[in-house]
ZAMARGU-4260 file (C-alpha; in steps of 0.2 Angstrom, whole numbers, plus 5000, padded with zeros to 4 digits):
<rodrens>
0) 5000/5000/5000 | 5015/5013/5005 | 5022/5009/4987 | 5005/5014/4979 | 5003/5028/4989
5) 5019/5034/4985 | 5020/5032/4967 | 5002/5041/4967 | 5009/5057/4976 | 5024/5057/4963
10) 5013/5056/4950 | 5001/5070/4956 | 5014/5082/4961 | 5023/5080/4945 | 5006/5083/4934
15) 5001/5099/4946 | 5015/5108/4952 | 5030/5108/4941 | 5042/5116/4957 | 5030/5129/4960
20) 5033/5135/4976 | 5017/5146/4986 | 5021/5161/4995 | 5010/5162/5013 | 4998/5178/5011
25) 5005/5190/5022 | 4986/5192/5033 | 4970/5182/5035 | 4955/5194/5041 | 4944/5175/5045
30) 4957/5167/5053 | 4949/5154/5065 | 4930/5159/5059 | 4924/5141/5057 | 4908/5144/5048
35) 4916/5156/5037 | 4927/5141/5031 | 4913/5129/5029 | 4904/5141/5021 | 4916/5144/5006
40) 4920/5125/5006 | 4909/5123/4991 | 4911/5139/4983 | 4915/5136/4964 | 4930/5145/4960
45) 4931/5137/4943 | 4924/5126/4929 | 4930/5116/4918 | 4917/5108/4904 | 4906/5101/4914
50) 4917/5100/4931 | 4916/5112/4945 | 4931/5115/4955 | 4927/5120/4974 | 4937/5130/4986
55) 4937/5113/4996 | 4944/5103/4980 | 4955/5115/4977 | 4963/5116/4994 | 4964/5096/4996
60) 4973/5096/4981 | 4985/5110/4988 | 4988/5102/5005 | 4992/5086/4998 | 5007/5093/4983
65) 5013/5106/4992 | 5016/5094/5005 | 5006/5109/5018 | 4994/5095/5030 | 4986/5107/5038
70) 4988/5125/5029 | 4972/5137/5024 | 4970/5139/5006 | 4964/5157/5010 | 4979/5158/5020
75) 4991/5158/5002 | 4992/5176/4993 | 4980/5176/4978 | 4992/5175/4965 | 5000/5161/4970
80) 4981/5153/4972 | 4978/5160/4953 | 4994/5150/4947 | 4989/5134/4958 | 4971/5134/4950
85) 4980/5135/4932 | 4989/5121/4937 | 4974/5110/4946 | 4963/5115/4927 | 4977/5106/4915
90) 4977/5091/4929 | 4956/5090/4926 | 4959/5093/4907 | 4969/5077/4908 | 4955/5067/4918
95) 4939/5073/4906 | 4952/5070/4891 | 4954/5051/4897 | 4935/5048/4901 | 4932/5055/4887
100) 4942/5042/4877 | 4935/5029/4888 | 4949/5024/4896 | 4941/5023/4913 | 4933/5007/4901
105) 4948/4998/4898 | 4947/4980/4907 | 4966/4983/4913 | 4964/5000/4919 | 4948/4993/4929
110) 4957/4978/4936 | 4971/4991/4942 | 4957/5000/4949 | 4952/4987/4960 | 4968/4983/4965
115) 4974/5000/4971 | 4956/5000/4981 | 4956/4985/4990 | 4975/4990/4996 | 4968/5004/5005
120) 4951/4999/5010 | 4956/4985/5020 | 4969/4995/5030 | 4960/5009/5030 | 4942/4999/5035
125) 4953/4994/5049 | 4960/5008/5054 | 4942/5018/5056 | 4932/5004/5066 | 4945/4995/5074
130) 4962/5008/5076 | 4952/5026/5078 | 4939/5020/5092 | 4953/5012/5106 | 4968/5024/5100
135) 4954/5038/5106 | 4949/5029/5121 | 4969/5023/5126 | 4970/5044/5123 | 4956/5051/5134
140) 4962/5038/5148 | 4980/5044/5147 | 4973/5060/5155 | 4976/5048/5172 | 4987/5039/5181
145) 4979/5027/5196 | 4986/5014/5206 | 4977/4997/5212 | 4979/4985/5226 | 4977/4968/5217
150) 4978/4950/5224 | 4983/4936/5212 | 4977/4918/5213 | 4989/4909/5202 | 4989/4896/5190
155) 4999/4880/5188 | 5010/4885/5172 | 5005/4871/5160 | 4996/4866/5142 | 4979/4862/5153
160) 4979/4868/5171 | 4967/4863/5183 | 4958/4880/5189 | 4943/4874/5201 | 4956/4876/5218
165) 4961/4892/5212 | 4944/4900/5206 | 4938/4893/5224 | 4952/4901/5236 | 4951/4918/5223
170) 4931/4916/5227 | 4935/4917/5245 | 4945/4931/5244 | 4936/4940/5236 | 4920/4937/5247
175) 4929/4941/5261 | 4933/4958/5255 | 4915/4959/5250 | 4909/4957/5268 | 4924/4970/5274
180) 4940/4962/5277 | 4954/4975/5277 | 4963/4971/5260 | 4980/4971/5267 | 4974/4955/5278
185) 4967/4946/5263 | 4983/4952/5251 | 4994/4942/5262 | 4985/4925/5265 | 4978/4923/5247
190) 4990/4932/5237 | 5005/4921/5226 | 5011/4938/5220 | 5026/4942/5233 | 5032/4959/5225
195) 5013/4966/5229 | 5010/4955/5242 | 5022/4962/5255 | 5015/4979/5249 | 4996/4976/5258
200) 4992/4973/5238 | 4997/4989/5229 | 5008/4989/5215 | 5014/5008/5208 | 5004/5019/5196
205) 4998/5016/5178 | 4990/5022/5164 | 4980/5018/5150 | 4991/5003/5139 | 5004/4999/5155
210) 4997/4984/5163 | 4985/4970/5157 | 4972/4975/5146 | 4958/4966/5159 | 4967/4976/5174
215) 4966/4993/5165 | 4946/4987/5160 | 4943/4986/5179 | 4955/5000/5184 | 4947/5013/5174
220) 4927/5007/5178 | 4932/5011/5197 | 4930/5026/5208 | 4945/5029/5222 | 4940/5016/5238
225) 4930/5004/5226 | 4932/4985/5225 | 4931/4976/5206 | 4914/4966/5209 | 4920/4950/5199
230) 4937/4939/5198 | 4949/4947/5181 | 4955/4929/5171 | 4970/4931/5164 | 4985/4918/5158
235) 4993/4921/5176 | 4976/4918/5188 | 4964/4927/5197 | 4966/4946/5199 | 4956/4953/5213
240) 4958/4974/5210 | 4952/4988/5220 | 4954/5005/5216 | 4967/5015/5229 | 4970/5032/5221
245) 4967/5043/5204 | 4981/5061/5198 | 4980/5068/5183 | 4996/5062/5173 | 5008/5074/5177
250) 5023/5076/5169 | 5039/5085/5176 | 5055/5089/5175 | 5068/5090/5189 | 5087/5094/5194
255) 5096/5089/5208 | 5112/5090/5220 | 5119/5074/5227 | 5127/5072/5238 | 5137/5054/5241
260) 5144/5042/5255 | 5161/5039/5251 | 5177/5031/5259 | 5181/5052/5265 | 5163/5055/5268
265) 5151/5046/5282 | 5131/5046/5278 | 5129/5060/5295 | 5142/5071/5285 | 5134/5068/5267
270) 5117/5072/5277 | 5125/5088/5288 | 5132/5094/5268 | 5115/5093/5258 | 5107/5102/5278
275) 5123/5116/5274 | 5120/5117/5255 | 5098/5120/5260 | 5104/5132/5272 | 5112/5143/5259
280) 5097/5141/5246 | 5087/5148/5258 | 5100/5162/5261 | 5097/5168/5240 | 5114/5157/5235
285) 5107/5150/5216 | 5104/5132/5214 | 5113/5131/5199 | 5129/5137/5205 | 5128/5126/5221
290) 5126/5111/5208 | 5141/5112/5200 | 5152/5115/5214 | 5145/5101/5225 | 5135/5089/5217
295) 5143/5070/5214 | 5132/5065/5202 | 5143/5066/5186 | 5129/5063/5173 | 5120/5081/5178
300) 5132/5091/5187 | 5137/5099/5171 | 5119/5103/5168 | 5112/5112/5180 | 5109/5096/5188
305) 5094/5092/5177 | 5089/5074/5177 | 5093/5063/5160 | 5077/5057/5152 | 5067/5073/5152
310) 5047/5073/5157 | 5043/5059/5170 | 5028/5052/5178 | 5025/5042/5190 | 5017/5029/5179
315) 5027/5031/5163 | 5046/5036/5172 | 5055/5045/5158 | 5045/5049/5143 | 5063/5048/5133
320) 5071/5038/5142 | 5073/5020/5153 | 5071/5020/5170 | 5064/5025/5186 | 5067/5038/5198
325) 5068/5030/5217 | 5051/5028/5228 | 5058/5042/5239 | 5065/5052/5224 | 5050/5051/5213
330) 5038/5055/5233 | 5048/5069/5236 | 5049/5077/5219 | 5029/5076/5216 | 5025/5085/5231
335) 5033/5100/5227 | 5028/5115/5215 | 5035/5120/5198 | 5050/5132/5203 | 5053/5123/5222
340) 5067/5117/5229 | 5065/5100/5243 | 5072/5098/5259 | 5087/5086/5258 | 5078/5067/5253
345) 5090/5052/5257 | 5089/5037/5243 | 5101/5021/5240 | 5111/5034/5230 | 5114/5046/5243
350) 5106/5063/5249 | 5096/5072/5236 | 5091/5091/5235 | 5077/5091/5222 | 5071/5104/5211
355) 5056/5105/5201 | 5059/5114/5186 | 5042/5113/5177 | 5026/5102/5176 | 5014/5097/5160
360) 5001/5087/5157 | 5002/5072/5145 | 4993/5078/5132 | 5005/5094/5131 | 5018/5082/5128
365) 5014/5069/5117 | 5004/5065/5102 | 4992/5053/5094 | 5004/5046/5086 | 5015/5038/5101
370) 4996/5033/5107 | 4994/5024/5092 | 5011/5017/5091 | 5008/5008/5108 | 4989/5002/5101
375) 4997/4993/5087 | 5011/4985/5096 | 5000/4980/5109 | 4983/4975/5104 | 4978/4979/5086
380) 4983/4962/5080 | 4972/4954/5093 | 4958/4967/5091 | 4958/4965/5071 | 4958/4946/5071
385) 4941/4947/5086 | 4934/4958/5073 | 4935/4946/5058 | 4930/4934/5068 | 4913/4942/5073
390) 4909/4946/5056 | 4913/4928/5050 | 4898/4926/5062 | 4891/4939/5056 | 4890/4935/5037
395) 4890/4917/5041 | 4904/4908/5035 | 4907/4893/5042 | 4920/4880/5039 | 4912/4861/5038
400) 4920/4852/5051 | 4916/4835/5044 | 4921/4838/5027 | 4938/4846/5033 | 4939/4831/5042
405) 4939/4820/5028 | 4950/4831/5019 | 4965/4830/5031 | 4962/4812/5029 | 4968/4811/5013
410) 4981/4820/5011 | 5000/4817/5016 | 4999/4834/5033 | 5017/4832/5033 | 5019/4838/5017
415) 5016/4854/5009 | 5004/4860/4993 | 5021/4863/4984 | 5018/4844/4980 | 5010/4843/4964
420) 5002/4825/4969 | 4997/4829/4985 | 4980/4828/4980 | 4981/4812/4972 | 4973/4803/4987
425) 4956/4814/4984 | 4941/4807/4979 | 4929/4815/4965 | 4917/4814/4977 | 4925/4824/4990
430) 4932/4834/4977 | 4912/4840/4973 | 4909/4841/4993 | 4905/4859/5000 | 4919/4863/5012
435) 4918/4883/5019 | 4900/4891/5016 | 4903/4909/5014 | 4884/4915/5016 | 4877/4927/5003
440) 4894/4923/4993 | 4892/4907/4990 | 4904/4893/4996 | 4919/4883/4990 | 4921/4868/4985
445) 4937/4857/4993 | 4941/4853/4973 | 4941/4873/4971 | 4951/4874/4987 | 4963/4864/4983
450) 4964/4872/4964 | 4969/4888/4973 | 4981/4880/4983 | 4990/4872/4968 | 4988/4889/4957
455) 4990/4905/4969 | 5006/4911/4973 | 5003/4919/4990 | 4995/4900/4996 | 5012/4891/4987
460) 5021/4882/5001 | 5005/4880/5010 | 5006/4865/5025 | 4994/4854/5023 | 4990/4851/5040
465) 4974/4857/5051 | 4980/4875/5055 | 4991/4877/5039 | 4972/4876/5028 | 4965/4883/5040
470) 4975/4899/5039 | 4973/4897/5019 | 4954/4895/5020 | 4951/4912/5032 | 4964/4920/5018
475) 4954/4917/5005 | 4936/4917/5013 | 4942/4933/5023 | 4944/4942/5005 | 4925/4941/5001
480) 4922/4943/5016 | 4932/4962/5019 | 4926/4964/5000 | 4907/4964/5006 | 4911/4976/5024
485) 4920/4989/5014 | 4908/4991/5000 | 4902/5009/5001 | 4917/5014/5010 | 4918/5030/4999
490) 4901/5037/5003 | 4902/5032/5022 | 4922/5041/5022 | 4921/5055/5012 | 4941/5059/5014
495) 4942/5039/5007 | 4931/5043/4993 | 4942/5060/4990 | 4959/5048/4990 | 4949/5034/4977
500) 4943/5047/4965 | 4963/5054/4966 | 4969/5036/4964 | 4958/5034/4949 | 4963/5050/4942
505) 4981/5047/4944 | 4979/5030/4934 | 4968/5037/4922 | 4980/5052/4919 | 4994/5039/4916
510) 4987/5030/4902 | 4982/5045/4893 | 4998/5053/4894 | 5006/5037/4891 | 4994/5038/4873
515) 4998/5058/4866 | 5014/5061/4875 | 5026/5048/4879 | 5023/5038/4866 | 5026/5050/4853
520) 5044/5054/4861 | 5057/5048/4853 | 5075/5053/4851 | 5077/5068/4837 | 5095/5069/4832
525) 5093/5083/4823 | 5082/5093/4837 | 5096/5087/4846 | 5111/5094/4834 | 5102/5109/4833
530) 5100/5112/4852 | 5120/5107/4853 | 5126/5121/4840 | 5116/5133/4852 | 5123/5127/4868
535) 5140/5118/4862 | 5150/5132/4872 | 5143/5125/4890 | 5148/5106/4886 | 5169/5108/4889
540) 5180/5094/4893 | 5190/5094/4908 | 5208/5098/4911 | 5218/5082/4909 | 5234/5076/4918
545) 5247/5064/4913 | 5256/5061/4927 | 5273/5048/4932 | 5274/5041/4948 | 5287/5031/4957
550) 5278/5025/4974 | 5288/5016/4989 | 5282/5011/5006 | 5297/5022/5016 | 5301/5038/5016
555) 5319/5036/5018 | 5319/5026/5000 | 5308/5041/4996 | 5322/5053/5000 | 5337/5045/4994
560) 5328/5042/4977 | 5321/5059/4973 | 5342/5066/4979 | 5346/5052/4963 | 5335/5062/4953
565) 5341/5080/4958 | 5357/5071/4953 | 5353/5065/4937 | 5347/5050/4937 | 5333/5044/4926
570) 5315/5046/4933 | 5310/5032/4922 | 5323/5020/4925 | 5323/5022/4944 | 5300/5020/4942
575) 5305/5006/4932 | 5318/4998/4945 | 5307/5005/4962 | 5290/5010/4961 | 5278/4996/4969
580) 5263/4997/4963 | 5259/4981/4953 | 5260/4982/4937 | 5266/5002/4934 | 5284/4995/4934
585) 5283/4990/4917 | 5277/5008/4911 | 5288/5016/4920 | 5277/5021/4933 | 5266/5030/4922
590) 5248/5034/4927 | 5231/5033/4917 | 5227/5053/4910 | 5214/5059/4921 | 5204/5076/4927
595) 5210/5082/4941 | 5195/5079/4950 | 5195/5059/4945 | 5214/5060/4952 | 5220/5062/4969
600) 5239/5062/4962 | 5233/5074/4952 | 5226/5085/4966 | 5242/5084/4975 | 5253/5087/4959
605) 5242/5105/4955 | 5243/5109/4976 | 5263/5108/4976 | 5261/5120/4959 | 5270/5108/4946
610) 5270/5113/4931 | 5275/5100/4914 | 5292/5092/4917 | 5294/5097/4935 | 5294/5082/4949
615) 5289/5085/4966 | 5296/5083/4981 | 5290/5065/4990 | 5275/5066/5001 | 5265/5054/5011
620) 5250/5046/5001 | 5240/5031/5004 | 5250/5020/5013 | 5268/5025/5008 | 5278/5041/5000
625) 5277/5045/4982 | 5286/5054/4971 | 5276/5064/4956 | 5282/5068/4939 | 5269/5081/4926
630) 5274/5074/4909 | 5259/5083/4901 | 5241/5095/4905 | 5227/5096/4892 | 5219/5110/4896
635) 5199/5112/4891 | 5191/5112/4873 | 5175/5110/4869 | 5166/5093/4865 | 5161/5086/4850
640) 5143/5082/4847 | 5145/5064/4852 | 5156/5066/4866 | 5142/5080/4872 | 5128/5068/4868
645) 5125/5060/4884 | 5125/5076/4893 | 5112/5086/4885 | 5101/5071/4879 | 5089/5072/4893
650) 5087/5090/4890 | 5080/5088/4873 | 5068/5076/4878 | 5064/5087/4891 | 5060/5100/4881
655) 5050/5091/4868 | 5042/5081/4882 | 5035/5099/4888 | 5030/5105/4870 | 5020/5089/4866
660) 5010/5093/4884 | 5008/5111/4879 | 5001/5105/4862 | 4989/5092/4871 | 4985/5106/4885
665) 4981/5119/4871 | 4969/5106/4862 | 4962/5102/4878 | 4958/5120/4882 | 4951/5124/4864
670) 4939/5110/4867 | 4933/5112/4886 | 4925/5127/4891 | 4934/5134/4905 | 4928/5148/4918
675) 4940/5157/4932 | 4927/5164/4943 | 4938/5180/4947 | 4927/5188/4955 | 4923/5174/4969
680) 4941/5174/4971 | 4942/5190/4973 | 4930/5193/4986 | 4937/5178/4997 | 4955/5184/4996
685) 4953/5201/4999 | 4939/5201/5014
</rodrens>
């Protein structure tokens, strides 16, 4: 689906804006007037034969190719909308042109249709009735934090344990604390969770997607002080809740000093420091200078002592980072203000002195999308598949156990449908027998099951045991299935029905530009001679060096060879005899003609100034020394036609590509009759 979507966008920013880029208008007198907006929604700004553009199409169109999500049209200047609108006509010209040549007919451009549909109506079907409804809920609950007391009546761990003992003794505990047992009494006979256990029952804050989905049910149903009426289930036991406290979800920043106990330092004297370091505070001496001076905590000490992490909470710890702040730390720092400073706090860390630097709620902090993030990793999966299977229900499909039965019977369940015989053990009979009825879609047969199994690429490989068909049947019966529920998906989701029509157009557009423009583009050679002979001037080769090179690994050889050469001494013959590069010995350590640019020899040779004939001094280079001779430079010239040819190619095509959409454009608009409602567009963008 992300490929689809993609190559749509491409495609419609490519056909509408061309690199245009729209300036913001300077001032919006409506700003924020909502009935204003909805009001010129449907204002026709244009038309275009029979089509009428709307302020609203227009602005979708905007939003999503100028890449502005949530910009006001009437927030663009006018002439920047005036040159969009141009723009948006020559994309509808395209669309009528295509219908008009009943392209939108074509079997192949229907089928790819379809496809592009059902990519994004099952996704998207999904997302409104299954994603949008608990991402909202998951998001009005993270308003909250709350804390339980809980006792857990564990399970034996095994395939089928035996749950009457602990339903009974969960039962009991329960009732007791129905008929007004103290909690903490109960937590510590019946409880098999230790960790809660030895805390009367209560186990730190939470929020909405933290702890078990059937805890969090109960937690959020309960008022402070109430007791869950009914045992929770889950894969552990029997949870028994009740409700201790609700905050809002607070988030914080703090800093701190701390002060440790060390081999020079005694706890009393790291407590009587952090007593002397309050006492100054109080006195006006800044927090942040007392920080750096005193505080041991490397991590923050050169930060204003601000913790790592940023915002924290009690039930989420550090938004952006791991961890958790200590019981008496994370006490301490919620009972003060924004802008206070604590008494000294001891922890297992040392002594603390806390400053709160500045509090927000959750929803300041984060977004949907980190909501919906957690939903998908935590429940969508499970949530989607309940949904299928209620509407299985629903629609009344229905797999026939006795006929699967006899089907697993006759085939080899250790092997897989990539056996091409796999079936051979199938009577005709069974073959004709009704396996998975489908409801008002009919049914299929187990000889048209197995038919797709042996012809569909995405059921290749398929394992012929129980679950393995199983999984291939829901496939297969789930896309009539999610065909039927998203039918009229458009009219329900009008922004899907906006995004279908776009897709269509996008496929629609392609076929018919496919037809007048690329199509007729081939390669003009003498377009292209001609465009050269006007240009040839910009097509220049580069400046070429010849270079020799006699490379050695040390610099003393490097040394004692160029003194041979100052003596006298052949550069060739000593490349010859020296250099080490494999294979250059034998051209006497002559290198390949390069630009400069393609050459790092080169680079070095121009640097040191060498000019033809002149060898350089040796310098380090790669792993050794070298030693550089210039036998040659070509300076620039201008390229022939062929060697330009690659260059400027594109170019030309270019430019004919843009001359045949003109012509198409021009015909288009001599054809259609097309009105720019100026003086709409004028009273909107001048109110």
């Amino acid at each position: 689906m992300q490929n689809t979507v993609k190559l749509y966008t491409l495609m419609l920013t490519a056909i509408l804006c061309c690199g245009m880029l729209i300036a913001p208008a300077q001032t919006a007198a409506k700003k924020g007037d909502e009935n204003y907006i909805n009001k010129i929604g449907s204002t026709v700004l244009a038309t275009v034969g029979s089509e009428e553009v709307t302020y609203s199409d227009l602005e979708r169109a905007y939003r999503k190719n100028m890449n502005r999500g949530t910009s006001q049209l009437w927030e663009v200047d006018k002439d920047s909308v005036l040159d969009f609108l141009n723009l948006y006509i020559n994309y509808r010209l395209k669309v009528q042109d295509a219908i008009s040549r009943k392209v939108d007919q074509d079997p192949a451009v229907q089928a790819e249709i379809i496809r592009n549909r059902n990519a994004i109506a099952i996704p998207t079907y999904f997302e409104k009735t299954v994603m949008a409804p608990q991402v909202d809920a998951m998001w009005e609950r993270r308003k909250e934090e709350r804390q339980l007391r809980v006792i857990l009546v564990g399970l034996q761990q095994s395939e089928s344990p035996d749950t009457s003992k602990a339903h009974r003794r969960a039962e009991d505990a329960l009732n007791r604390l129905k008929g007004g047992a103290e909690f903490a009494a109960v937590a510590a006979e019946f409880s098999d969770d230790p960790l809660s256990r030895e805390k009367d029952g209560l186990i730190p804050f939470a929020t909405s997607g933290q702890i078990l989905r059937q805890l969090e049910d109960a937690m959020y149903s309960l008022k402070p002080g109430e007791l869950y009426p009914h045992l929770i289930r889950t894969r552990s036991g029997y949870f028994i809740v009740k409700l201790e406290a609700v905050q809002p979800l607070e988030l914080v920043k703090a800093s701190h000093i701390l002060i440790m106990e060390n081999s020079q330092r005694t706890a009393e004297e790291a407590m009587a420091k952090a007593d002397s370091l309050r006492a100054l505070i109080d006195r006006g001496m800044p927090f942040d200078q007392l920080v750096g001076d005193n505080s041991d905590d490397n991590q923050t000490s050169s930060k204003g002592g601000q913790l790592p992490g940023g915002y924290y909470s009690r039930s989420l710890g550090f938004i952006a980072g791991e961890g958790r702040l200590t019981p008496e730390f994370e006490e301490a720092m919620f009972a003060l203000k924004a802008g206070e400073i604590s008494q000294p706090i001891k922890t297992v860390y040392g002594v603390h002195i806390i400053r709160l630097d500045s509090v927000a709620s959750y929803h300041d902090v984060a977004t949907r999308r980190d909501i919906e993030k957690r939903y998908k990793d935590l429940y969508f999966e499970e949530d989607k598949e309940n949904l299928l299977q209620e509407l299985r229900e629903e629609h009344s499909h229905k797999l026939r156990q006795t006929v699967f039965a006899e089907l697993l019977a006759a085939v080899d369940t250790t092997r897989t449908s990539n056996a091409t015989d796999f079936d051979a053990d199938v009577s005709d009979a069974l073959r004709n027998r009704v396996l998975f009825d489908l409801g008002e879609d009919g049914r299929f047969l187990v000889g048209g099951f197995i038919d797709s199994l042996k012809s569909r690429g995405d059921l290749r490989n398929t394992r012929l045991n129980s679950g393995g068909m199983m999984t291939a049947l829901h496939k297969m019966s789930d896309e009539k299935l999610m065909a039927r529920v998203t039918d009229g998906m458009e009219e329900r989701y009008p922004e899907f029905g906006a995004l279908m029509r776009e897709f269509r157009d996008g496929i629609l557009i392609f076929r018919v530009e496919n037809e007048k423009v690329w199509s007729r583009l081939t390669f003009d050679s003498t377009r292209a001679r001609q465009y050269w002979e006007q240009n040839k001037s910009r097509f220049v080769t580069d400046t070429l060096y010849d270079l020799s090179e006699i490379y050695v690994y040390a610099d003393s050889t490097a040394q004692d060879l160029y003194k041979q050469i100052q003596n006298g001494a052949s550069f060739d013959d000593l490349a010859a005899k020296h250099t080490m590069r494999q294979g250059f010995r034998e051209r006497n350590g002559r290198r390949d003609v390069r630009p400069r640019d393609q050459s790092a020899l080169a680079i070095r040779a121009v640097n040191m100034g060498l000019k033809v004939g002149e060898i350089g001094k040796p310098f380090q280079f790669e792993q050794g020394y070298s030693i550089v001779r210039v036998n040659a430079i070509t300076p620039p010239r201008e390229k022939t036609y062929d060697e330009a040819l690659p260059e400027f190619a594109a170019e030309v095509q270019d430019m004919m590509q843009k001359e045949l959409i003109e012509e198409w454009l021009s015909e288009l608009r001599g054809s259609h009759k097309i009105v720019v409602k100026n003086d709409v567009i004028n009273d909107i963008w001048e109110q």
